[in-house]
C-alpha positions as CSV (number, residue, x, y, z in Angstrom):
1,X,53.6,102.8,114.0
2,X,52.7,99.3,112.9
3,X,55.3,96.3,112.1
4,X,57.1,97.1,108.7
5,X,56.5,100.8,108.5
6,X,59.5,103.0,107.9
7,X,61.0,104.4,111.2
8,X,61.0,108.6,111.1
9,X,64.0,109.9,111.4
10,X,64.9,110.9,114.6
11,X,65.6,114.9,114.6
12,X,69.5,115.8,115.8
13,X,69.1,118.3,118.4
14,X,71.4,121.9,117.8
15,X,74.2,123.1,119.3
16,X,74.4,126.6,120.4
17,X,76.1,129.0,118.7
18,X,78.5,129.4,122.1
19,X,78.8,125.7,122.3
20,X,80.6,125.4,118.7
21,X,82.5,128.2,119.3
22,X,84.1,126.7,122.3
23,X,84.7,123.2,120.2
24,X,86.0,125.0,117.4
25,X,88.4,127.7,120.2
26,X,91.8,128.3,118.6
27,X,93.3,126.9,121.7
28,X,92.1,123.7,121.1
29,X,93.9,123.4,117.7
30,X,91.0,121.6,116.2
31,X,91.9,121.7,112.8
32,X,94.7,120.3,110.9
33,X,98.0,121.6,111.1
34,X,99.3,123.4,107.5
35,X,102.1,122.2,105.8
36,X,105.0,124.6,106.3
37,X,106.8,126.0,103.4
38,X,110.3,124.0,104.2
39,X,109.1,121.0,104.6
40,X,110.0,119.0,101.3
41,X,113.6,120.5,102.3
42,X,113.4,118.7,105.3
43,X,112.0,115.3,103.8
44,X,114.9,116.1,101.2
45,X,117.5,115.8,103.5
46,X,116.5,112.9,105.4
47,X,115.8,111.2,101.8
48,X,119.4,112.3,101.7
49,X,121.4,111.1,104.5
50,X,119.1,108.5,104.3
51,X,120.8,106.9,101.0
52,X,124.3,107.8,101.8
53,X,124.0,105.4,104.9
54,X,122.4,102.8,103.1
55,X,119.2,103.0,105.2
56,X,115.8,101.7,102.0
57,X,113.4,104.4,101.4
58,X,110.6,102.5,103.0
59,X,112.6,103.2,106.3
60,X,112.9,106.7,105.9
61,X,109.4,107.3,104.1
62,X,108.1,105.1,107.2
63,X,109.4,107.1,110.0
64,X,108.3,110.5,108.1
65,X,104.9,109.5,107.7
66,X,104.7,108.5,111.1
67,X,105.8,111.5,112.5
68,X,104.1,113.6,110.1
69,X,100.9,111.6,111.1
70,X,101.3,112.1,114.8
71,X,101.5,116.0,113.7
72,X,98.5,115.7,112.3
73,X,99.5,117.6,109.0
74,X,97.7,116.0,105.7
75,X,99.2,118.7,103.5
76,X,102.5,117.9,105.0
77,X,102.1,113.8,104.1
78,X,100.8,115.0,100.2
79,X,104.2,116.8,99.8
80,X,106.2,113.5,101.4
81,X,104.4,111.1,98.7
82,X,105.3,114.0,95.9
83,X,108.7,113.7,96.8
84,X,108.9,109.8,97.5
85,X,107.2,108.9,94.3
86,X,107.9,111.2,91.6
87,X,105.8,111.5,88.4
88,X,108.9,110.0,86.5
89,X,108.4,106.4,88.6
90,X,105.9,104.2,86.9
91,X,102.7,103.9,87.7
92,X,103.3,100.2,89.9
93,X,106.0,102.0,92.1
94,X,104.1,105.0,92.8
95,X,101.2,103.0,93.8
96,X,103.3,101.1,95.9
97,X,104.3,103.9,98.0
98,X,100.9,105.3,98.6
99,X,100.0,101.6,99.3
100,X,103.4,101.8,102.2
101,X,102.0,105.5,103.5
102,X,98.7,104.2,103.8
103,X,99.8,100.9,105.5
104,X,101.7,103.1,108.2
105,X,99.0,105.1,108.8
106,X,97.0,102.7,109.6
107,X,99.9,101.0,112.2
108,X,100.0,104.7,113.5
109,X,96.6,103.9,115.7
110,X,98.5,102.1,118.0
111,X,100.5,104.9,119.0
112,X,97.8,107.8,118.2
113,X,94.7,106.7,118.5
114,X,91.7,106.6,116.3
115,X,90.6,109.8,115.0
116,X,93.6,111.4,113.2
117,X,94.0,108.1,111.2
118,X,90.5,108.6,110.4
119,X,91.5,112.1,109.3
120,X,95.0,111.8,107.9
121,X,94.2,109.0,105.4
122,X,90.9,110.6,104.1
123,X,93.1,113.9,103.7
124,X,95.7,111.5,102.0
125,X,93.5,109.2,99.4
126,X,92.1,112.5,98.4
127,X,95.4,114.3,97.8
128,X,96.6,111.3,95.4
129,X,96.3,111.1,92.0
130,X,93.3,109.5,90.7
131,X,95.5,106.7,88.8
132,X,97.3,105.9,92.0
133,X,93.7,106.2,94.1
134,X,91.6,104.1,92.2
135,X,94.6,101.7,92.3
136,X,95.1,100.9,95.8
137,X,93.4,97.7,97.4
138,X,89.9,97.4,99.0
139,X,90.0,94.7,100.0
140,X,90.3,94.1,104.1
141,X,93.0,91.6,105.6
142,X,92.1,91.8,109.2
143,X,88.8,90.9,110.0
144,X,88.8,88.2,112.4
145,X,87.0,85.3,111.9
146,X,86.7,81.5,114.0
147,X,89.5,80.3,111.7
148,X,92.3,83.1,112.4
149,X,91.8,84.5,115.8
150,X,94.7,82.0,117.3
151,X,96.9,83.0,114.7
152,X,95.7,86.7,115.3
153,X,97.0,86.1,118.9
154,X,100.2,84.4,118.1
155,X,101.3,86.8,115.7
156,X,100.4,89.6,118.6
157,X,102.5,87.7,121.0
158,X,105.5,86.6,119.0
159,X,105.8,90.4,118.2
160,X,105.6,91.3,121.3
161,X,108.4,88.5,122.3
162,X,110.7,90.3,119.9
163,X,110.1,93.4,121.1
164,X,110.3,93.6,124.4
165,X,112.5,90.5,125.2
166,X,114.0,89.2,128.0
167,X,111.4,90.9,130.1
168,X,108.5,90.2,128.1
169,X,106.6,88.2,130.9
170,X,107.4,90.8,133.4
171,X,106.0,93.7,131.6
172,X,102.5,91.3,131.0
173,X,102.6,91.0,134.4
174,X,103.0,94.7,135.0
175,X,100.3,95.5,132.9
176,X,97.8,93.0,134.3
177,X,98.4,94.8,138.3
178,X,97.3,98.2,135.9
179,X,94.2,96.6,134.5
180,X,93.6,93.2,134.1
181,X,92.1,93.6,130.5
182,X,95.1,95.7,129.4
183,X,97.3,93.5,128.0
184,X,94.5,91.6,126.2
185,X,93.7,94.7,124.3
186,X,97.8,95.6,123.6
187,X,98.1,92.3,122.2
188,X,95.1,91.2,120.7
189,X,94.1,93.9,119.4
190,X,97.4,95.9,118.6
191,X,99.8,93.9,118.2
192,X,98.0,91.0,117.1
193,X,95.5,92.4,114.7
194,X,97.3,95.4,113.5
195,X,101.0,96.0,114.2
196,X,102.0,92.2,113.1
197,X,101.3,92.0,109.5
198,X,98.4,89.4,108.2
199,X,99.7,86.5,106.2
200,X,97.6,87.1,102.7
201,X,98.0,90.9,102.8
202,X,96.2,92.0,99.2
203,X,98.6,94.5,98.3
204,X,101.6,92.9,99.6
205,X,102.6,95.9,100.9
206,X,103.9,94.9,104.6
207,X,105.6,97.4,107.3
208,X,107.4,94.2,108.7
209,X,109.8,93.9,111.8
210,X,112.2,96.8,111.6
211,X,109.6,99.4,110.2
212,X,107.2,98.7,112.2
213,X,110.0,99.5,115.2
214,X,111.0,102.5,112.9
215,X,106.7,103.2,113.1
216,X,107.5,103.4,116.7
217,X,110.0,105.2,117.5
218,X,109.0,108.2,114.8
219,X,105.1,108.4,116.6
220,X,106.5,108.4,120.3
221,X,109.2,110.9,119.8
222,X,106.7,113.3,118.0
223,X,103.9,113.0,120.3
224,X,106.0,114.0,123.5
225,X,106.0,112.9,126.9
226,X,106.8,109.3,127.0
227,X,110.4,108.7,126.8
228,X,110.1,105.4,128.5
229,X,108.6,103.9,125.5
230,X,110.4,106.0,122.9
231,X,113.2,103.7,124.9
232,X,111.9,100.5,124.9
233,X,110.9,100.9,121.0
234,X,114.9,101.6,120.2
235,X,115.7,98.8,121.9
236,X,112.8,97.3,120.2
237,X,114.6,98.2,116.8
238,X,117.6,97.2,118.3
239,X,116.6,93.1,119.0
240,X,115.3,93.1,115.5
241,X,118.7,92.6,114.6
242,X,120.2,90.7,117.0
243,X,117.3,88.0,117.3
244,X,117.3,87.8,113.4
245,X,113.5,88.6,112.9
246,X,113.9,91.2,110.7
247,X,115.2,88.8,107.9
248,X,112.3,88.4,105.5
249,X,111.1,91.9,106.0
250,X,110.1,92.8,102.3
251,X,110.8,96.4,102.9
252,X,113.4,96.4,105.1
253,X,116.2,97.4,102.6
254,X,119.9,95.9,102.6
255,X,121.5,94.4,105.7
256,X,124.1,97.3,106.0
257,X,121.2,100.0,106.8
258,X,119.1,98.0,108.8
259,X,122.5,97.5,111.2
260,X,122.8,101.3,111.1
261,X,119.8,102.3,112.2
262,X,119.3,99.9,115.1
263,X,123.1,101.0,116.1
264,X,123.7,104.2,118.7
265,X,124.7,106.2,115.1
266,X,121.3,105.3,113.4
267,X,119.3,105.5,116.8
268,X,120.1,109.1,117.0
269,X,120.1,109.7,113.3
270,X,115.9,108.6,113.5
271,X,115.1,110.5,116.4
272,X,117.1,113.7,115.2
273,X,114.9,113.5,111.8
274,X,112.1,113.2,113.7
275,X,113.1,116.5,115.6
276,X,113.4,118.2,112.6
277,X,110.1,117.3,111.3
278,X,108.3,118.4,114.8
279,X,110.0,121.5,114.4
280,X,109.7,122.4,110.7
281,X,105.7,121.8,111.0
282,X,105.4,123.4,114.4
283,X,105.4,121.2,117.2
284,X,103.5,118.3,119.0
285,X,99.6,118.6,118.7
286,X,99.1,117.1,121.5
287,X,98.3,119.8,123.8
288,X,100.8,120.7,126.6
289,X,100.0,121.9,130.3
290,X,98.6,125.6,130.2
291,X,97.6,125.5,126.7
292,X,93.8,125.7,127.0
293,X,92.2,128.9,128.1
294,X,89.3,129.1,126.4
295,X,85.9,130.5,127.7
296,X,82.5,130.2,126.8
């Protein structure tokens, strides 16, 4: 092949028949999980109990797309953005929501990981209406660049401050005997360039201090299996309040809410919703011990 021809494209080699029946086992749960036929009802009554504490719907909406997210049910997140933004809203507000949902999902990647992000938002943008699809930004806000990376990093670490405070430094520290590398991924690259929102985002849609907390707590409880940080993420929510950072928090809601929910009354109130959702769509997806028994 001389210099400026064409490469030929290379051929994929097949899988057996045997193979894709193994990937594809129903013991592996690889596909979605359906939406089950109670589930508005249960979005309903956290929407609910919800308003009668005071608690903004970009709090509850937050935690149910999280959880629903760590679930891994797309049908289950089209019914939440039904209910949350009615055809009666205009078209700014509904918009708006699908701009918070999305925005979550996104935040969810710290918790989940990559590939049912990848999954659940496709699934979502193609559930929306085409008014409310073709209306949501494209433009990026993260990309890191010479002239923002320090900020990238301050914004990780001041974040993390809040969070974990006063033992901050010691749970570096911890991390660093794990993997030296480990904390410099957490917070450059989680809580730096995804969980703390960018300055100049384009659709001013920001999951600030307290739902990011509420982001949390909702993907944690759902997934299973690590309590300690279920814990540290309530008292995460918690610190919001008491070290003021959750002032400014353009979706936050009124002050009487966000005091609920980071109280012992509101701290049980998010992980019992969450409960309910994990039980109305059918349990953690992430597999337990015994679960696999598949053969070739």
């Amino acid at each position: 092949m001389t210099e400026g021809q064409p490469k030929p494209p290379i051929a994929m080699s097949k899988i057996s028949p045997a193979l894709k029946a193994l990937i594809n086992a129903p013991a592996a749960r690889p596909n979605p999980t359906p939406a089950p036929p109670n589930i508005r009802a249960v979005y309903e009554r956290i929407a609910r109990e919800a308003a009668s504490k005071n608690v903004g719907q970009p709090s509850w909406v937050a935690m149910s797309t999280a959880a629903t997210m760590t679930l891994n049910s797309p049908a289950s997140l089209s019914t939440l953005f039904v209910l949350a933004a009615p055809e009666t809203q205009s078209h700014p507000q509904r918009t708006h929501t699908a701009e918070l949902i999305r925005e979550v999902g996104l935040k969810c990647i710290s918790f989940n990981g990559i590939p049912r992000t990848i999954n659940m938002l496709a699934a979502f943008r193609a559930s929306l209406p085409p008014s409310v699809a073709s209306a949501l930004t494209a433009q990026p806000s993260r990309a890191p660049t010479s002239q923002n990376v320090e900020d990238i990093a301050s914004r990780g670490r001041g974040l993390w401050d809040s969070i974990y405070a006063p033992f901050e430094t010691k749970l570096v520290e911890r991390l660093t005997d794990s993997h030296p590398d480990l904390p410099v991924h957490i917070l450059n690259s989680h809580y730096g360039a995804l969980l703390a929102d960018p300055s100049d985002r384009p659709s001013g849609v920001k999951v600030g201090r307290v739902l990011a907390s509420i982001v949390a707590v909702a993907c944690l409880r759902a997934q299973t299996g690590v309590g300690p940080q279920v814990l540290s993420h309530v008292y995460g929510l918690r610190k919001a309040v008491e070290d003021g950072s959750w002032k400014g928090d353009e979706e936050a809601g009124a002050e009487e809410g966000v005091r609920w929910l980071a109280g012992d009354e509101g701290g049980a109130w998010l992980l019992e919703s969450v409960d309910r959702i994990v039980d109305a769509v059918g349990g953690t997806t992430y597999a337990p011990a015994g679960a696999r028994e598949s053969k070739l």
